[in-house]
C-alpha atoms as an extended CHARMM CRD file, in Angstrom:
* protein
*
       132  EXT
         1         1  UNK       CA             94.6730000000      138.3520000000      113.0670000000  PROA      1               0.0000000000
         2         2  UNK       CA             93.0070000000      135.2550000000      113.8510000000  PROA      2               0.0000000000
         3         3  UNK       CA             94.3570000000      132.4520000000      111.3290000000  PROA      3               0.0000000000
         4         4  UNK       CA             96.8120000000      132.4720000000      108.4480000000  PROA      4               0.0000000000
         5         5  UNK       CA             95.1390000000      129.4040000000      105.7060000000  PROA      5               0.0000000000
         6         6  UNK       CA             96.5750000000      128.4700000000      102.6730000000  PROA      6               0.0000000000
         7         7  UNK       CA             94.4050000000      129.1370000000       99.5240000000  PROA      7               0.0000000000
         8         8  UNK       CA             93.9100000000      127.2350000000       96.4720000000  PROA      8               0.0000000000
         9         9  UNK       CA             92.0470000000      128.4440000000       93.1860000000  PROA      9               0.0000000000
        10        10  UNK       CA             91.0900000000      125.3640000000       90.6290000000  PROA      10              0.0000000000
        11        11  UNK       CA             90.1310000000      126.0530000000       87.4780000000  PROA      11              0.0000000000
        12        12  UNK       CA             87.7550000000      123.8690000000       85.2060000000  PROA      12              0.0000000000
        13        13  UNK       CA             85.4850000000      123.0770000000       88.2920000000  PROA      13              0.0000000000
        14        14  UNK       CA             88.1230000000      120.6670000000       89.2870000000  PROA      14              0.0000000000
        15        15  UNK       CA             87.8760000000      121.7810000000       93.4690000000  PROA      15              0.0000000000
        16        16  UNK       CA             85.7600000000      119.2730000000       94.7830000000  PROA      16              0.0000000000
        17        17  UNK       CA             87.6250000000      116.5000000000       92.8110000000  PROA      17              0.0000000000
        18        18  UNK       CA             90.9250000000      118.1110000000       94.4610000000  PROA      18              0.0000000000
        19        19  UNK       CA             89.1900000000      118.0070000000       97.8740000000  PROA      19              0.0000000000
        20        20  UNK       CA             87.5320000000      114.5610000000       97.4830000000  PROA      20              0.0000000000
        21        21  UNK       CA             91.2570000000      113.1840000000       96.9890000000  PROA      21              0.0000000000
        22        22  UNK       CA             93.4530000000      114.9010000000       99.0010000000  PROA      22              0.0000000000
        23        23  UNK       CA             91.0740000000      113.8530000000      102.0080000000  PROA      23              0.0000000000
        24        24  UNK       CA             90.9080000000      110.5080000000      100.5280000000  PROA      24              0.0000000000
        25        25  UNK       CA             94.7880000000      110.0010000000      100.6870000000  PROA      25              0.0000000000
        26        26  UNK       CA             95.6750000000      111.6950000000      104.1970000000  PROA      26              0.0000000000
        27        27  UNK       CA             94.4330000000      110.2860000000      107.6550000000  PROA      27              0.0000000000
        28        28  UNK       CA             92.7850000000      112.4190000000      109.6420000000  PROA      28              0.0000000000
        29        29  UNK       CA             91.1380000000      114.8450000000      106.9460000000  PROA      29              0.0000000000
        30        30  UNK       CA             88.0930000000      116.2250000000      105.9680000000  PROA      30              0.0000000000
        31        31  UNK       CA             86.0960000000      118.7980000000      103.9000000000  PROA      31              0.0000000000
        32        32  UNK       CA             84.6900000000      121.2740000000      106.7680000000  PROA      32              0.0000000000
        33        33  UNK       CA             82.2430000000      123.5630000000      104.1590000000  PROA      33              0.0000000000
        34        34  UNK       CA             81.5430000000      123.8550000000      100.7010000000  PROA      34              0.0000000000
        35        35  UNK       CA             79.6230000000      127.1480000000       99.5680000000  PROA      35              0.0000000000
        36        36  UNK       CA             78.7050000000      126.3950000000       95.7710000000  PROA      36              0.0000000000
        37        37  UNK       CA             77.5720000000      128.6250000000       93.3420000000  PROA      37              0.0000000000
        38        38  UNK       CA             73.7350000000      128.8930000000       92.5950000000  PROA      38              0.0000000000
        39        39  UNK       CA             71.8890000000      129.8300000000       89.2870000000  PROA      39              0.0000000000
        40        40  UNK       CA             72.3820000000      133.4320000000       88.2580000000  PROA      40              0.0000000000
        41        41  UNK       CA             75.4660000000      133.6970000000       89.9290000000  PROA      41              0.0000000000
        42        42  UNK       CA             79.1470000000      134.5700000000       88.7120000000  PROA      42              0.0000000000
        43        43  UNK       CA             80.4460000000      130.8820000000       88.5590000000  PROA      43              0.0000000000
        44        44  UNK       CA             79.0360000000      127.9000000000       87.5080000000  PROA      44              0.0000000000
        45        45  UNK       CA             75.8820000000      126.2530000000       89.1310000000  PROA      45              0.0000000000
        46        46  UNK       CA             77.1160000000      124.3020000000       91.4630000000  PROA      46              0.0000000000
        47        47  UNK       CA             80.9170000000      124.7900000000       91.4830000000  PROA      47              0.0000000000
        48        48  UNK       CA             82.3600000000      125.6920000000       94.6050000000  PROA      48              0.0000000000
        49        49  UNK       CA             82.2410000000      129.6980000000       95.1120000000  PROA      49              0.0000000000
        50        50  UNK       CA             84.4070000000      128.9630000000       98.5660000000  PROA      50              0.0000000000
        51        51  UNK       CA             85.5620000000      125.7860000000      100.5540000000  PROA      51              0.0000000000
        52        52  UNK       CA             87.7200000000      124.7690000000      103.3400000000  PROA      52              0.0000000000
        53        53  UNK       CA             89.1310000000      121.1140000000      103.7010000000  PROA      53              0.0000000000
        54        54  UNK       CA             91.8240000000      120.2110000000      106.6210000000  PROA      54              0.0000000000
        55        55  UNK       CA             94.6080000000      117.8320000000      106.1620000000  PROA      55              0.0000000000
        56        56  UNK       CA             95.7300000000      116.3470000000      109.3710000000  PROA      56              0.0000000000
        57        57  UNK       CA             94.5970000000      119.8440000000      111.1930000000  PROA      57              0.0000000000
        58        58  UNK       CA             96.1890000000      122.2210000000      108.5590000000  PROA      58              0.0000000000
        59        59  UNK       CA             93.3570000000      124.0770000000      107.1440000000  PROA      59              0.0000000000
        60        60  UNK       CA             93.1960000000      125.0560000000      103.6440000000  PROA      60              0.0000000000
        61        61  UNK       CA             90.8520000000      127.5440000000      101.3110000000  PROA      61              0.0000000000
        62        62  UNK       CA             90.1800000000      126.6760000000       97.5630000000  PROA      62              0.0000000000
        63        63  UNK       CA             87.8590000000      128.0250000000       94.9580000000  PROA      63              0.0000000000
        64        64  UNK       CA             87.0330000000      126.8260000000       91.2260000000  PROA      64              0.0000000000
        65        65  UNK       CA             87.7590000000      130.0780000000       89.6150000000  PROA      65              0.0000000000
        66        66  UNK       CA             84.9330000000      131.4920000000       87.0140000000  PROA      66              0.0000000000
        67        67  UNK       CA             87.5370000000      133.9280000000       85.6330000000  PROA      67              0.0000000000
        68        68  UNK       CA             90.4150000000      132.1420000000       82.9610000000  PROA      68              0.0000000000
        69        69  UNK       CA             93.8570000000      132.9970000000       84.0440000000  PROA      69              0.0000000000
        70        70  UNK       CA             97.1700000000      132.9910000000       82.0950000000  PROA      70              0.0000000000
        71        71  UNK       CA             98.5460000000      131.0770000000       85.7710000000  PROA      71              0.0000000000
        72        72  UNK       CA             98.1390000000      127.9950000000       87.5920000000  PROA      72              0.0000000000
        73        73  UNK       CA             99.9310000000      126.5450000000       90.6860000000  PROA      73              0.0000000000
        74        74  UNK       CA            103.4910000000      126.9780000000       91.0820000000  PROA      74              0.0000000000
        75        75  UNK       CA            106.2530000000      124.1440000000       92.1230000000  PROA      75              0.0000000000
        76        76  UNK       CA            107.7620000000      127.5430000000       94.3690000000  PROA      76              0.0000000000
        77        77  UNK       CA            104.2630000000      126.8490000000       96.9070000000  PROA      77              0.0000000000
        78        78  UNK       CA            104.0450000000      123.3020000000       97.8560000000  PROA      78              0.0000000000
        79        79  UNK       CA            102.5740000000      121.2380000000      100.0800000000  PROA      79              0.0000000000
        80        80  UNK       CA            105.0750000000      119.6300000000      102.6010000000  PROA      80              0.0000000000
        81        81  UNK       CA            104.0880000000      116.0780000000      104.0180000000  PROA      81              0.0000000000
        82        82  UNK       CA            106.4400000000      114.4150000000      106.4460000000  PROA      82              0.0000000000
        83        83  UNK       CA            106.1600000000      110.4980000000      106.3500000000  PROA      83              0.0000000000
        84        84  UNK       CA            106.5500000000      108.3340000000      109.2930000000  PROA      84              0.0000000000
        85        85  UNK       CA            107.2680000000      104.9920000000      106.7380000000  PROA      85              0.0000000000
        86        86  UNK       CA            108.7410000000      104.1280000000      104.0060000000  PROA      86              0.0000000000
        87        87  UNK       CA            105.4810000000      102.0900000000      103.2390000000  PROA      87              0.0000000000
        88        88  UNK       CA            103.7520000000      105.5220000000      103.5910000000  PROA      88              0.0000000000
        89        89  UNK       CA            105.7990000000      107.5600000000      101.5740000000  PROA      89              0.0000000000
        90        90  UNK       CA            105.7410000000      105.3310000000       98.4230000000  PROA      90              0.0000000000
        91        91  UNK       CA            102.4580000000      105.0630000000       98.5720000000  PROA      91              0.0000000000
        92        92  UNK       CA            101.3930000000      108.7410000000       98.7950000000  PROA      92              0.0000000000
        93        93  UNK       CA            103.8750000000      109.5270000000       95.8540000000  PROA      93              0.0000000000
        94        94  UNK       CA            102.5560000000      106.7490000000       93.8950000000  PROA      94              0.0000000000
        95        95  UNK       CA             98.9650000000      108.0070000000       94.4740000000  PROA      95              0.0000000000
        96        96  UNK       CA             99.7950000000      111.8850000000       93.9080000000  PROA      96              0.0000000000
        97        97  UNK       CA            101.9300000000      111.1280000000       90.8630000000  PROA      97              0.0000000000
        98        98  UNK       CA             99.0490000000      109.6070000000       88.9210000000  PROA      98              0.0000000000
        99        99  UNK       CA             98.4560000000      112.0280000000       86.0420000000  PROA      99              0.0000000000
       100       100  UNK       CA            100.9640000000      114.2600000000       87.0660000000  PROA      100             0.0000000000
       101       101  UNK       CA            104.8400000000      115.2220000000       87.1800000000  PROA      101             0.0000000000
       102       102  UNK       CA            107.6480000000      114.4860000000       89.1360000000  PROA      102             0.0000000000
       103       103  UNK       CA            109.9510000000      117.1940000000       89.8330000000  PROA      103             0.0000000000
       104       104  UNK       CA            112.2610000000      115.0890000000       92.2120000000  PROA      104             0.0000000000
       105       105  UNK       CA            111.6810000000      111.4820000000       92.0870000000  PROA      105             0.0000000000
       106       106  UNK       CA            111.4780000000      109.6580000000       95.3810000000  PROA      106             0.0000000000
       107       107  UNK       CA            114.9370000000      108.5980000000       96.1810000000  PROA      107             0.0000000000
       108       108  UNK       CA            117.6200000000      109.2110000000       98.8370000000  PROA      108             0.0000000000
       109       109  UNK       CA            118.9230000000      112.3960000000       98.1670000000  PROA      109             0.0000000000
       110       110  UNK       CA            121.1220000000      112.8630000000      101.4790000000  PROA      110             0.0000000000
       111       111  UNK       CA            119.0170000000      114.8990000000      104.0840000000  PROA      111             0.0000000000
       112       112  UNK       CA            116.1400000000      112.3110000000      104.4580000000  PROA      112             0.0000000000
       113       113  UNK       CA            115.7660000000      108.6960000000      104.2690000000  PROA      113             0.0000000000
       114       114  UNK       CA            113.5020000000      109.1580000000      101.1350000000  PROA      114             0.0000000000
       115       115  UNK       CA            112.2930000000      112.2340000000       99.3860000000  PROA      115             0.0000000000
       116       116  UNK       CA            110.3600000000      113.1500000000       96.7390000000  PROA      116             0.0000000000
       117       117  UNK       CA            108.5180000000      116.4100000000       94.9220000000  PROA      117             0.0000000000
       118       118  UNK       CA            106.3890000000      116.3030000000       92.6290000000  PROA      118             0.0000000000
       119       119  UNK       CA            102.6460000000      118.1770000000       91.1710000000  PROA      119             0.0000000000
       120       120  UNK       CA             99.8470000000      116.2520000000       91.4490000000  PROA      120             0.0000000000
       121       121  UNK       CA             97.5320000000      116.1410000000       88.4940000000  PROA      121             0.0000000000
       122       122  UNK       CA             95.4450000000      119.0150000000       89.4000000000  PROA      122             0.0000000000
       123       123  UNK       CA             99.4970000000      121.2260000000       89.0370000000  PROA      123             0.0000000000
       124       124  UNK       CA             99.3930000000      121.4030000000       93.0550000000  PROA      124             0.0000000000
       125       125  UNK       CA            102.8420000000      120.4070000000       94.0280000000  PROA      125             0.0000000000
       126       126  UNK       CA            103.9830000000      118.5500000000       96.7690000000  PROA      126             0.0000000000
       127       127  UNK       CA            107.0150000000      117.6070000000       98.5400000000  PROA      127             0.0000000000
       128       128  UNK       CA            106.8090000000      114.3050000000      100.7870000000  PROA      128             0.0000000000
       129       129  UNK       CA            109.5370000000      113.3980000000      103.1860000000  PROA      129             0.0000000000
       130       130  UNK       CA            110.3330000000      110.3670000000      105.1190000000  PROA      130             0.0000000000
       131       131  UNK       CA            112.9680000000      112.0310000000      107.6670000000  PROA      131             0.0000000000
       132       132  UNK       CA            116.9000000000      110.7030000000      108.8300000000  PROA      132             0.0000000000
């Protein structure tokens, strides 16, 4: 078993516009590959059929699906940032929340000096934390 990646399916065509931002926000970061769909194939022309984007060396697989599903993302998978500043922390939840939900708000809550969850506005959720 070579590699264990966490995998992402968009729908609406919304992948590259997940990609493009997450890689925007996050030092470090970058879209590797992006395989897109051609004419005559299941998905759209030119949606992404597979890609793989790394945030801060943490790889990740996501696909706009071409198939409409009764699911989305789930708050119960999330992706866990750790902060190094409080600077850094508000600023990544104020970017993230924009168009989307807070599930915790950023605030003390005990076991870090700031915390927050929240899904972003594509419904991928993500939990930042500045630590003790």
């Amino acid at each position: 078993m070579p590699k264990v990646t966490p995998f992402l399916m968009f729908q609406d065509g919304k992948a590259e516009e997940a990609m493009n931002f997450y890689t925007s926000l996050i030092e470090d970061s970058e879209i590797k590959r992006i395989v897109r769909y051609g004419a005559n194939q299941a998905g759209d022309e030119g949606t992404v059929m597979q890609a793989v984007f790394s945030l801060k060396g943490q790889d990740f697989m996501c696909i706009d699906s071409n198939v409409k599903h009764q699911f989305s993302f789930t708050p119960s998978f999330s992706i866990y940032v750790t902060c190094d500043t409080e600077e850094e922390i508000n600023n990544l939840y104020q970017k993230l929340i924009n168009g989307g939900q807070a599930l915790m708000p950023i605030s003390d809550y005990g076991f870090s000096k700031k915390f927050g969850w929240l899904n972003d506005r594509f419904g991928v959720s993500w939990q930042l934390n500045l630590p003790l």
